[in-house]
C-alpha positions as protocol buffer text, in pm:
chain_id: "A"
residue {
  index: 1
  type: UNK
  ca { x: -13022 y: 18510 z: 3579 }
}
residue {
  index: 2
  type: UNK
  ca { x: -12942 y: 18856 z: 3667 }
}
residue {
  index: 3
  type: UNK
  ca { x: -13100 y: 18784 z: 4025 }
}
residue {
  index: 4
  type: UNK
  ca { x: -12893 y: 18502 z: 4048 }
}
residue {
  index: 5
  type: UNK
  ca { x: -12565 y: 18706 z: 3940 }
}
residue {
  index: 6
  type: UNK
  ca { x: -12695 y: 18959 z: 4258 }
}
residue {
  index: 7
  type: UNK
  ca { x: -12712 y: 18698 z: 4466 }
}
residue {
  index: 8
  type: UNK
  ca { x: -12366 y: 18548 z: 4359 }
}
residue {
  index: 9
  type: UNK
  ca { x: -12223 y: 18844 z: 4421 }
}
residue {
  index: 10
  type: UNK
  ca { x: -12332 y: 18969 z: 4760 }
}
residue {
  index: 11
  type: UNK
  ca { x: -12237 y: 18605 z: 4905 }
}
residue {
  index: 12
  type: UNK
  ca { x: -11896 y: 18693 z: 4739 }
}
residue {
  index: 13
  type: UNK
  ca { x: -11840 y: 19050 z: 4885 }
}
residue {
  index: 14
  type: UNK
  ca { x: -12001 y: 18852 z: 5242 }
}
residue {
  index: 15
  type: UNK
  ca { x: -11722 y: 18608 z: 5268 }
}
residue {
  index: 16
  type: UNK
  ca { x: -11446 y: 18821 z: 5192 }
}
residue {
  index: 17
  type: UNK
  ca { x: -11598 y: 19060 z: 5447 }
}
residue {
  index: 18
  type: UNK
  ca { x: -11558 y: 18744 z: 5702 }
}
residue {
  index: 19
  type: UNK
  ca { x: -11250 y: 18658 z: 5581 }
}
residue {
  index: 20
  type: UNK
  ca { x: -11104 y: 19001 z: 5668 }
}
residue {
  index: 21
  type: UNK
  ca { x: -11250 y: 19069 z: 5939 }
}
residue {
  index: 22
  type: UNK
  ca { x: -11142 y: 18725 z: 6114 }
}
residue {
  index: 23
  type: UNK
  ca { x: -10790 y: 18812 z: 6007 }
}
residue {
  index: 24
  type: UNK
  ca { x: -10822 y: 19121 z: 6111 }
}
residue {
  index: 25
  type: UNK
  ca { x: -10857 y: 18982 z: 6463 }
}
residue {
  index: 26
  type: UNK
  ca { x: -10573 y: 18746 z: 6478 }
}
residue {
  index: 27
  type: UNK
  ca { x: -10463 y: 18708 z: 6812 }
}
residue {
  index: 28
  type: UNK
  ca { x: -10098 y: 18918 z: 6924 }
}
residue {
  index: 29
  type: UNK
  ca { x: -9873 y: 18816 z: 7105 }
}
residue {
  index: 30
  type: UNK
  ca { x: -9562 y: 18955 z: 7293 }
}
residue {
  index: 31
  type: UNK
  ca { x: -9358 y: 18685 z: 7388 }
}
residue {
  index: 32
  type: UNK
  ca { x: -9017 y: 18655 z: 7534 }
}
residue {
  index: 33
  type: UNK
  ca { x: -8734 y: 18429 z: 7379 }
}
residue {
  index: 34
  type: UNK
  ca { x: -8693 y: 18164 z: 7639 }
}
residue {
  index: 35
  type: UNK
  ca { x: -9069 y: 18061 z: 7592 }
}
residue {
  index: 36
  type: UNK
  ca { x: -9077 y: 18081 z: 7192 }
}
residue {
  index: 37
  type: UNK
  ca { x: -8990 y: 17696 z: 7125 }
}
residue {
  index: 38
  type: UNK
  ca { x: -9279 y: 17590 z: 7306 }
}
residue {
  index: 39
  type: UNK
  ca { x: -9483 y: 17837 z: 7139 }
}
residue {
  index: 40
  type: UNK
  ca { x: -9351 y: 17815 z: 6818 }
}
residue {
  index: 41
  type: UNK
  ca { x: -9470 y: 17420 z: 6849 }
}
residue {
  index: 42
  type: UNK
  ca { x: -9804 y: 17450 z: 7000 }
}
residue {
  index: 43
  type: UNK
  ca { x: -9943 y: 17741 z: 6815 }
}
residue {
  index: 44
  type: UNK
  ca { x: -10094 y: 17550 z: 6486 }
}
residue {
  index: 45
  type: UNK
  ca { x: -10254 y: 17294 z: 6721 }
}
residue {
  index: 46
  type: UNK
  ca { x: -10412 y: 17636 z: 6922 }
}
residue {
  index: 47
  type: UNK
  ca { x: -10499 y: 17833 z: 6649 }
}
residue {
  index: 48
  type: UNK
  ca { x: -10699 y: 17527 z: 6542 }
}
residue {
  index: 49
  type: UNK
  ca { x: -10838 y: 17503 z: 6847 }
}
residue {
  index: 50
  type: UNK
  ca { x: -10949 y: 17881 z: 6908 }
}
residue {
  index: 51
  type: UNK
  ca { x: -11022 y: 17902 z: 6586 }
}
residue {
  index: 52
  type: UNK
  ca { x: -10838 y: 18216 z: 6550 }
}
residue {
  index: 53
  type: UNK
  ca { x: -10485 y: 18304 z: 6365 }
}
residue {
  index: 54
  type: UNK
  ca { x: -10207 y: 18402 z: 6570 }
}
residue {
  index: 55
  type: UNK
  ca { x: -9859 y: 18645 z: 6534 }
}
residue {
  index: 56
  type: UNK
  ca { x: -9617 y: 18648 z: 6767 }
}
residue {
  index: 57
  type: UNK
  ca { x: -9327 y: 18947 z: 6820 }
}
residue {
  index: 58
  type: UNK
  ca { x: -9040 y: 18775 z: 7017 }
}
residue {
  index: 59
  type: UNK
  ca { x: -8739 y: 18927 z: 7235 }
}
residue {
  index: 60
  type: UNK
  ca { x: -8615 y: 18962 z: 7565 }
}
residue {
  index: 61
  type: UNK
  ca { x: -8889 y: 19090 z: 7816 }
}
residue {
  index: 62
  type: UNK
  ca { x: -8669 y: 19352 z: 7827 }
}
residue {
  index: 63
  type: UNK
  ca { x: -8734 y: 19503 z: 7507 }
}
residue {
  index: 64
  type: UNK
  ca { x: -9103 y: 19392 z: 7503 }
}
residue {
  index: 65
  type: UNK
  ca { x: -9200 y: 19620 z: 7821 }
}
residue {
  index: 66
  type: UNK
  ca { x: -9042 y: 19871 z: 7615 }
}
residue {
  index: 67
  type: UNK
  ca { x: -9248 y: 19760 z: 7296 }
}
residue {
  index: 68
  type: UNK
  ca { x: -9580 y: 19813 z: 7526 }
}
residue {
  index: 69
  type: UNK
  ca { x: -9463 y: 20104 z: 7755 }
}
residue {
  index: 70
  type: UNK
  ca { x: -9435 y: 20285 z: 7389 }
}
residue {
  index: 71
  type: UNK
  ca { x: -9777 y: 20186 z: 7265 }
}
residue {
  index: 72
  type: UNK
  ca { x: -9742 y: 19838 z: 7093 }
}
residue {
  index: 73
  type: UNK
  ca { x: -10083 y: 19700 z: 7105 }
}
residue {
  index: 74
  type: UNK
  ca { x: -10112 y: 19297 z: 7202 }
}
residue {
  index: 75
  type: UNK
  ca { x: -10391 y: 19100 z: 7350 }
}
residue {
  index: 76
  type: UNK
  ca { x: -10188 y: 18793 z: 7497 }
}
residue {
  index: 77
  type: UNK
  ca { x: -9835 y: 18897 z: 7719 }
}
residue {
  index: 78
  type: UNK
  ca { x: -9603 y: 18575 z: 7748 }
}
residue {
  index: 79
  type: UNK
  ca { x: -9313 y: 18716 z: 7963 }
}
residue {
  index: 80
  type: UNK
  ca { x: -9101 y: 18581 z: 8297 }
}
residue {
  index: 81
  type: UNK
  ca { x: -9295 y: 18663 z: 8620 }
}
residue {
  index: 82
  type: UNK
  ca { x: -9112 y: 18975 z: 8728 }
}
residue {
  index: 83
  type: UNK
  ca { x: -9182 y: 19159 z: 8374 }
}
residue {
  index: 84
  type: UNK
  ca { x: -9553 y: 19055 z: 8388 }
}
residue {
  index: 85
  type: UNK
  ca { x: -9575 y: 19159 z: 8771 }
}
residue {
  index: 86
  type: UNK
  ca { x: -9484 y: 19494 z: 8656 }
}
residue {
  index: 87
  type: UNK
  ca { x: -9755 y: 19513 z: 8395 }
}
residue {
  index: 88
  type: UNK
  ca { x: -9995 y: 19347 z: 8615 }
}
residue {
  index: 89
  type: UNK
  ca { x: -9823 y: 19696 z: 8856 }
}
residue {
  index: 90
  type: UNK
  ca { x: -9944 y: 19936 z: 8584 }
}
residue {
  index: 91
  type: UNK
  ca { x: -10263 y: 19773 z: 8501 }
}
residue {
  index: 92
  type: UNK
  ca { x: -10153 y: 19676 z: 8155 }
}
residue {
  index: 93
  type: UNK
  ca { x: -10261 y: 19296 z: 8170 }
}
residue {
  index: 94
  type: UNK
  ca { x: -10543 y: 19086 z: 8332 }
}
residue {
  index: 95
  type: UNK
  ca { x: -10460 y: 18784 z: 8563 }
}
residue {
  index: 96
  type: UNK
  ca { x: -10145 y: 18583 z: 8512 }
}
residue {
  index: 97
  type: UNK
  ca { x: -10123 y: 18239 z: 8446 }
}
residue {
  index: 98
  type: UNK
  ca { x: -9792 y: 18047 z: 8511 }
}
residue {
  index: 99
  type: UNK
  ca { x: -9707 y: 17848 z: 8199 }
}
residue {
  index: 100
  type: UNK
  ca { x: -9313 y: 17662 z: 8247 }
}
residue {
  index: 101
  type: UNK
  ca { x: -9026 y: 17756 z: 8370 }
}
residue {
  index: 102
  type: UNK
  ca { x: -8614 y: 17683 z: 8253 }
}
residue {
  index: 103
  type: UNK
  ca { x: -8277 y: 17707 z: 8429 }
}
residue {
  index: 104
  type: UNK
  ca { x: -7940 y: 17786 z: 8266 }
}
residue {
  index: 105
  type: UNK
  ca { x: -7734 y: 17626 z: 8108 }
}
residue {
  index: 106
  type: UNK
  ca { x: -7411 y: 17609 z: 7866 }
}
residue {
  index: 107
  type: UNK
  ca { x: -7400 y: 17560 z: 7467 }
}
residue {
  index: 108
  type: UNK
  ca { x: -7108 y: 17542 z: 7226 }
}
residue {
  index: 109
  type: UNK
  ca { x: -7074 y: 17558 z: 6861 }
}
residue {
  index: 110
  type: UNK
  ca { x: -7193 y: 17227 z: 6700 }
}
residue {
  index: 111
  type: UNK
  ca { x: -6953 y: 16967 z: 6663 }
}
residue {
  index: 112
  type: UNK
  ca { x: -6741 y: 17072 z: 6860 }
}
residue {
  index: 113
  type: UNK
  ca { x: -6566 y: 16966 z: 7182 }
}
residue {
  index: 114
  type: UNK
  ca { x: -6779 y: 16996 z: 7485 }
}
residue {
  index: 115
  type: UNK
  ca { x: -6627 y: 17121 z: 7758 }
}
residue {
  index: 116
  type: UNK
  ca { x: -6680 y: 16960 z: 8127 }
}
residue {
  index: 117
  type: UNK
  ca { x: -6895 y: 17176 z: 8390 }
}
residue {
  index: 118
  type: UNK
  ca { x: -6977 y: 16879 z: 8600 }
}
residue {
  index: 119
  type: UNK
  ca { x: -6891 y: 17108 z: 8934 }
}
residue {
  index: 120
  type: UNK
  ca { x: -6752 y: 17431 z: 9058 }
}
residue {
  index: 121
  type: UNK
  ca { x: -6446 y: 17406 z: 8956 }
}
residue {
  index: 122
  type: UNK
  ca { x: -6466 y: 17243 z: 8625 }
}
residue {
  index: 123
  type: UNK
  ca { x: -6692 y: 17522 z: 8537 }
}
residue {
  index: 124
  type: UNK
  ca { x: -6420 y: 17769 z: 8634 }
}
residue {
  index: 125
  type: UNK
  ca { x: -6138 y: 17552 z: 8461 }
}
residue {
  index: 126
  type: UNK
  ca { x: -6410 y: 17586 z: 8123 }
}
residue {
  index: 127
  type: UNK
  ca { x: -6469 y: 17935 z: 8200 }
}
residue {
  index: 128
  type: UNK
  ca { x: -6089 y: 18050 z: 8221 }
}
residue {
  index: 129
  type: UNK
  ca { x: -5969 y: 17852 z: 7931 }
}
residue {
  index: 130
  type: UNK
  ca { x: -6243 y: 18010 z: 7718 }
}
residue {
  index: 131
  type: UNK
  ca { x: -6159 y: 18273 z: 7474 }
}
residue {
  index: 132
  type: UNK
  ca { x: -6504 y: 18366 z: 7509 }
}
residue {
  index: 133
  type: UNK
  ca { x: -6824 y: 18403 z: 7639 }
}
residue {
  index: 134
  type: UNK
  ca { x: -7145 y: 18547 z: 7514 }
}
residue {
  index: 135
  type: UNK
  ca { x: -7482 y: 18589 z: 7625 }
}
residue {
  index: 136
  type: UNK
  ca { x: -7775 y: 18860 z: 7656 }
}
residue {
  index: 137
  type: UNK
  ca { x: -7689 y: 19159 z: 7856 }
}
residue {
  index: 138
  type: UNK
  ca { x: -8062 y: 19234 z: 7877 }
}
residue {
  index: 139
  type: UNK
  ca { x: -8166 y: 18862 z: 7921 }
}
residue {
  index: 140
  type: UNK
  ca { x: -8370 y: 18750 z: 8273 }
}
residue {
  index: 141
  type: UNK
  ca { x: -8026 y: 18516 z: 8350 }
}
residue {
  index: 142
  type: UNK
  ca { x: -7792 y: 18816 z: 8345 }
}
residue {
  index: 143
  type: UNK
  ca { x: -7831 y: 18850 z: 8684 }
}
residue {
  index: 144
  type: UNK
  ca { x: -7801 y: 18487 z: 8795 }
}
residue {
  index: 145
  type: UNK
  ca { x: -7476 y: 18453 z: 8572 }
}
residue {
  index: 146
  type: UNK
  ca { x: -7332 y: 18783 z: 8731 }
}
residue {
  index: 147
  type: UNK
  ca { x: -7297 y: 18610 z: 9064 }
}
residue {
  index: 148
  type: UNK
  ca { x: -7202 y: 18317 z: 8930 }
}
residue {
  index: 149
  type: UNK
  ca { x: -6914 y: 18466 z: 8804 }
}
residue {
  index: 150
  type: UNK
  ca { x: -6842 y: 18645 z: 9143 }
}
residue {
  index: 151
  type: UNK
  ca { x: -6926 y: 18304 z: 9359 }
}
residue {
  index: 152
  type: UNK
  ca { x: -6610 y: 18157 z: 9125 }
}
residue {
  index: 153
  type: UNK
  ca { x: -6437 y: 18441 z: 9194 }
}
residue {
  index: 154
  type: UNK
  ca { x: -6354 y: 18522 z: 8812 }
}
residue {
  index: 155
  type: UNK
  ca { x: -6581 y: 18827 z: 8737 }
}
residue {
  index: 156
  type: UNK
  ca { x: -6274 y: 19024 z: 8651 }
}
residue {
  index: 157
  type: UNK
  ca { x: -6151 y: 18817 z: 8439 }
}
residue {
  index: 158
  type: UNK
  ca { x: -6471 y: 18726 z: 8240 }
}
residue {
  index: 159
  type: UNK
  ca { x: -6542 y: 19084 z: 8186 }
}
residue {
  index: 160
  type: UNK
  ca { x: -6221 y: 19110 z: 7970 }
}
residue {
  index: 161
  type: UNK
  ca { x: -6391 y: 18831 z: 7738 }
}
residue {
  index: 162
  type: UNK
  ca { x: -6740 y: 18873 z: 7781 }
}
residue {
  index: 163
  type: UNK
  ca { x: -6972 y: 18960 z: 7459 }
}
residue {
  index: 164
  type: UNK
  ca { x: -7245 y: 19112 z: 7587 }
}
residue {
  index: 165
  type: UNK
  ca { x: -7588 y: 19117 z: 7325 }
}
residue {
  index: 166
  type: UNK
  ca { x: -7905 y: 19220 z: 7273 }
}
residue {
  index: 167
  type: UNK
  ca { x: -8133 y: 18912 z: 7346 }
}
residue {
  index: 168
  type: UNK
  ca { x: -8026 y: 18527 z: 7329 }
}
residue {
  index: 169
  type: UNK
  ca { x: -8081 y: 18460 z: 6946 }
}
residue {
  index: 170
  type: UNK
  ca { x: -7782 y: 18739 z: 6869 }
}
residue {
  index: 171
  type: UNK
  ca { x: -7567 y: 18559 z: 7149 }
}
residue {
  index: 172
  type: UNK
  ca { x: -7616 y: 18214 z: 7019 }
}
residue {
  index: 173
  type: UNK
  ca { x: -7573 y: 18352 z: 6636 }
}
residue {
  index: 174
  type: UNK
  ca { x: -7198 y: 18450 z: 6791 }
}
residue {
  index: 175
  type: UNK
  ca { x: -7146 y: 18100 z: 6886 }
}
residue {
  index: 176
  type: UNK
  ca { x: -7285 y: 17944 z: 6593 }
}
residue {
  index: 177
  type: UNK
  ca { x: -7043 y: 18141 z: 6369 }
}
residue {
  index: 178
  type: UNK
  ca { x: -6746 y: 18079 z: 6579 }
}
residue {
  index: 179
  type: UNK
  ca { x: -6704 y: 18432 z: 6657 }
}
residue {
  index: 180
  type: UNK
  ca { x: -6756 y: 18337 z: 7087 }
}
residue {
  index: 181
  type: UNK
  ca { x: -6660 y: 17995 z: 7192 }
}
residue {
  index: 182
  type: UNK
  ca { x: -6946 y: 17987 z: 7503 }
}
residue {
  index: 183
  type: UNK
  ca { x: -7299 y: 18089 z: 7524 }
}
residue {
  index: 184
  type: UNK
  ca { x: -7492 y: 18096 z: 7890 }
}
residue {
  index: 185
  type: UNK
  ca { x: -7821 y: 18127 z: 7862 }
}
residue {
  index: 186
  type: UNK
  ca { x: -8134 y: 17967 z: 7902 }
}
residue {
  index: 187
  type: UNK
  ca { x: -8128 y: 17558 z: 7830 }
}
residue {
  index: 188
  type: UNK
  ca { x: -8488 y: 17637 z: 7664 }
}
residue {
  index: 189
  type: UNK
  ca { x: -8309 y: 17895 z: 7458 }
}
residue {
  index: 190
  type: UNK
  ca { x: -8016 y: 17679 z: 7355 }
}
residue {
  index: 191
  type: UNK
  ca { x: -8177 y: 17362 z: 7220 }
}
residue {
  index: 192
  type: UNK
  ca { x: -8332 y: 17523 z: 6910 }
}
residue {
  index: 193
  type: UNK
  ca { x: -8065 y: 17766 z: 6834 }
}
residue {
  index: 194
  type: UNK
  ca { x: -7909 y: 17700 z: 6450 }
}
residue {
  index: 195
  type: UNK
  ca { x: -7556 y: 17601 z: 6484 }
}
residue {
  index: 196
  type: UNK
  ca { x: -7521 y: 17556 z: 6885 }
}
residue {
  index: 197
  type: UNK
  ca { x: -7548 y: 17258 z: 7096 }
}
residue {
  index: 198
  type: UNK
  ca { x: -7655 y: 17209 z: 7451 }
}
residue {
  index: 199
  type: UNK
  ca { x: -7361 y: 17163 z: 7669 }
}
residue {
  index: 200
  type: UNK
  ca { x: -7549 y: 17062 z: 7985 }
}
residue {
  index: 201
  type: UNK
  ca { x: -7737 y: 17283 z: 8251 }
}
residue {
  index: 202
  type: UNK
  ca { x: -7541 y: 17504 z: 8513 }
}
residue {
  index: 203
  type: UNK
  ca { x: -7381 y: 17290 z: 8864 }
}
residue {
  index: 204
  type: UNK
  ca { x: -7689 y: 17263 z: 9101 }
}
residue {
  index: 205
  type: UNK
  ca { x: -7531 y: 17523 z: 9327 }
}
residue {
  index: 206
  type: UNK
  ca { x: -7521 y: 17772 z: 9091 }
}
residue {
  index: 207
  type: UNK
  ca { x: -7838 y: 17704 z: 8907 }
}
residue {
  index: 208
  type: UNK
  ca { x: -8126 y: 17928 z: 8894 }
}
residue {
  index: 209
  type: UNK
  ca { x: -8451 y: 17916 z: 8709 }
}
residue {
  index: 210
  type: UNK
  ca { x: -8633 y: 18189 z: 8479 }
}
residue {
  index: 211
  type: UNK
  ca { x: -9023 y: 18162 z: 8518 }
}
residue {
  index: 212
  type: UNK
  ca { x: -9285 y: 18186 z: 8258 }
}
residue {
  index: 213
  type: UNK
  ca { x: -9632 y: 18324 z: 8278 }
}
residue {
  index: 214
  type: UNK
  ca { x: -9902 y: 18434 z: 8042 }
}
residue {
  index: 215
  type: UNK
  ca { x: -10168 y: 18743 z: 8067 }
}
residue {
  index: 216
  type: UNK
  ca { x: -10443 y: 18904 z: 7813 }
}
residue {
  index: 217
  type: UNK
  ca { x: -10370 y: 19247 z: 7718 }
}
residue {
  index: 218
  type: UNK
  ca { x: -10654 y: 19449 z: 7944 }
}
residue {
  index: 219
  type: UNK
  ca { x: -10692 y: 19677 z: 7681 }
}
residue {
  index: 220
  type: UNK
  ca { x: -10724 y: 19412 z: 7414 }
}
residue {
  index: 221
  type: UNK
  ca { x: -11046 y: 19386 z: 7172 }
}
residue {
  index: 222
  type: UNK
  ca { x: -10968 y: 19017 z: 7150 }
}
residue {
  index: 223
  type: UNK
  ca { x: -10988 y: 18898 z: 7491 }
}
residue {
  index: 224
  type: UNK
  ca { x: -11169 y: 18585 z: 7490 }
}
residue {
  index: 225
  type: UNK
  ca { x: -10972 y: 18444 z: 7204 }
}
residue {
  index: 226
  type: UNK
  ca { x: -10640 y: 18564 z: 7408 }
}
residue {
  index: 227
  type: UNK
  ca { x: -10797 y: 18387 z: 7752 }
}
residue {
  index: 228
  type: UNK
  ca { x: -10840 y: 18057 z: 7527 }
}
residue {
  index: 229
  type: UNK
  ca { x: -10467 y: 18084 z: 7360 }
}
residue {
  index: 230
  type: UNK
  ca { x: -10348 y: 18061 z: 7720 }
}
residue {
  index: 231
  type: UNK
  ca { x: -10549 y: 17808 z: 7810 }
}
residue {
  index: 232
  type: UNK
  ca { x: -10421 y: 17551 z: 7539 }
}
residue {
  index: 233
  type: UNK
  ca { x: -10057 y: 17687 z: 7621 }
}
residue {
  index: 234
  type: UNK
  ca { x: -10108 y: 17576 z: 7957 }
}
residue {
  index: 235
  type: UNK
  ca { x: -10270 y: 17264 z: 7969 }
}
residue {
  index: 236
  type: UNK
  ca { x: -10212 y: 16924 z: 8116 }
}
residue {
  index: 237
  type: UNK
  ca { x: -10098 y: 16815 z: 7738 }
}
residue {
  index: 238
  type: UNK
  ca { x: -9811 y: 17041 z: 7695 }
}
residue {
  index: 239
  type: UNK
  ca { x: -9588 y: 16907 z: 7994 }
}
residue {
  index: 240
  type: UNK
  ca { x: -9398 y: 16630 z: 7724 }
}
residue {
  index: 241
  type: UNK
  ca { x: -9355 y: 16941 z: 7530 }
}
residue {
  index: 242
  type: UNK
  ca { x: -9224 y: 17152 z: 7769 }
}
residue {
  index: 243
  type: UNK
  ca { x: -8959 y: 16902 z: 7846 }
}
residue {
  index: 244
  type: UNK
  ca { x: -8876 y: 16860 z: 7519 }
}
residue {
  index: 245
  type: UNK
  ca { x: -8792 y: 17226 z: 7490 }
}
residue {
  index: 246
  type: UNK
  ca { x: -8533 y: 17218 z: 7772 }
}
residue {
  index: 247
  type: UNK
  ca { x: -8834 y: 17365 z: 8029 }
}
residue {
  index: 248
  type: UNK
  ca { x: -9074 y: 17270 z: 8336 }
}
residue {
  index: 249
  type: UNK
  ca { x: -9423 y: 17343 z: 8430 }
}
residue {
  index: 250
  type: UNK
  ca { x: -9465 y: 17635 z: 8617 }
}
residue {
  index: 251
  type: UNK
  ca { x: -9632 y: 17660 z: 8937 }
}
């Protein structure tokens, strides 16, 4: 009996020992905002399929350089190409993998009127009669909406009523509350923001898209299960997904 009580006991103390250690080595990963819907949707189905748990830290890729440029340890990098070109730069991450892409587009406060921006200059009639607009003043579509605003020829004016934030989900929050009437961001970041609706994308002629890609950290002790997260996150199965979210496969 005692033996058996041993025995009992060491298989015990074994599986917790598992159990730890296989949390312990939950896959990390750095991902920026405009890919998290996706993510958020396909991670059960590919942590069941690695076989490993995974946490995800989300922002703009911005803020995550800044995350790993002070130290923040991750084994799988899901940022826009430019950010993970310069890790690739500084030998931070392995090869990159392209996994969707999204262009820009316009959400208002839920249930509310939707303005028209079905060309130039119904965007810039929406635009000037706005009292508002918000979006990330770190986000990857900054740029693109900068020259929109200068191709219109109403960056002036926009300034005055621009509400800059850090990262999309603080923009959209402003929109949801009433507190800004427009958000411009990504579409992929609009559709599953609380409180905001999709007002369409961006005119063709000012439309841009924000690419996606995926890397394994090179200094990460969970490589292999990091290569196979990116694997299911970019296979031929998630292209009805990636539409869903407002996004593209990448190339």
């Amino acid at each position: 009996m005692r033996m058996q009580t041993v025995v009992a006991t060491f298989v015990a103390v074994l599986v917790g020992a598992v159990a730890s250690h296989a949390q312990g080595h939950a896959v990390r990963v750095l991902i920026s905002n405009g890919f998290r819907a996706v993510f958020d949707e396909l991670a059960p189905a590919c942590e069941r399929s690695i076989g490993h748990e995974v946490t995800a830290q989300s922002g703009t890729s911005m803020a995550l350089i800044e995350k790993v440029n002070a130290g923040e340890p991750f084994d799988v990098a899901i940022m826009t190409t430019e950010a993970m070109e310069s890790l690739a730069k500084t030998g931070t991450v392995a090869a990159r993998t392209p996994l969707g892409r999204s262009g820009i587009g316009i959400g208002s406060r839920a249930g509310g009127r939707k303005p028209d921006i079905g060309n130039a200059e119904a965007l810039k009639k929406t635009f000037l009669a706005a009292k508002s607009v918000t979006y990330a003043g770190d986000g990857a579509s900054r740029p693109h909406i900068d020259r929109m605003m200068m191709a219109l020829g109403i960056a002036d004016v926009m300034t005055k009523k621009t509400l800059l934030e850090q990262g999309s989900v603080r923009a959209a929050a402003k929109v949801a509350s009433g507190d800004a009437e427009l958000l411009i961001t990504l579409v992929s970041e609009i559709l599953p923001a609380p409180g905001v609706e999709l007002v369409g994308p961006l005119p063709m002629q000012f439309q841009n898209y924000v690419s996606f890609a995926g890397a394994a950290g090179v200094k990460s002790d969970n490589a292999a299960a990091g290569k196979s997260l990116i694997s299911c996150l970019s296979g031929p199965k998630v292209e009805a997904m990636l539409k869903a979210k407002g996004m593209e496969k990448g190339s």
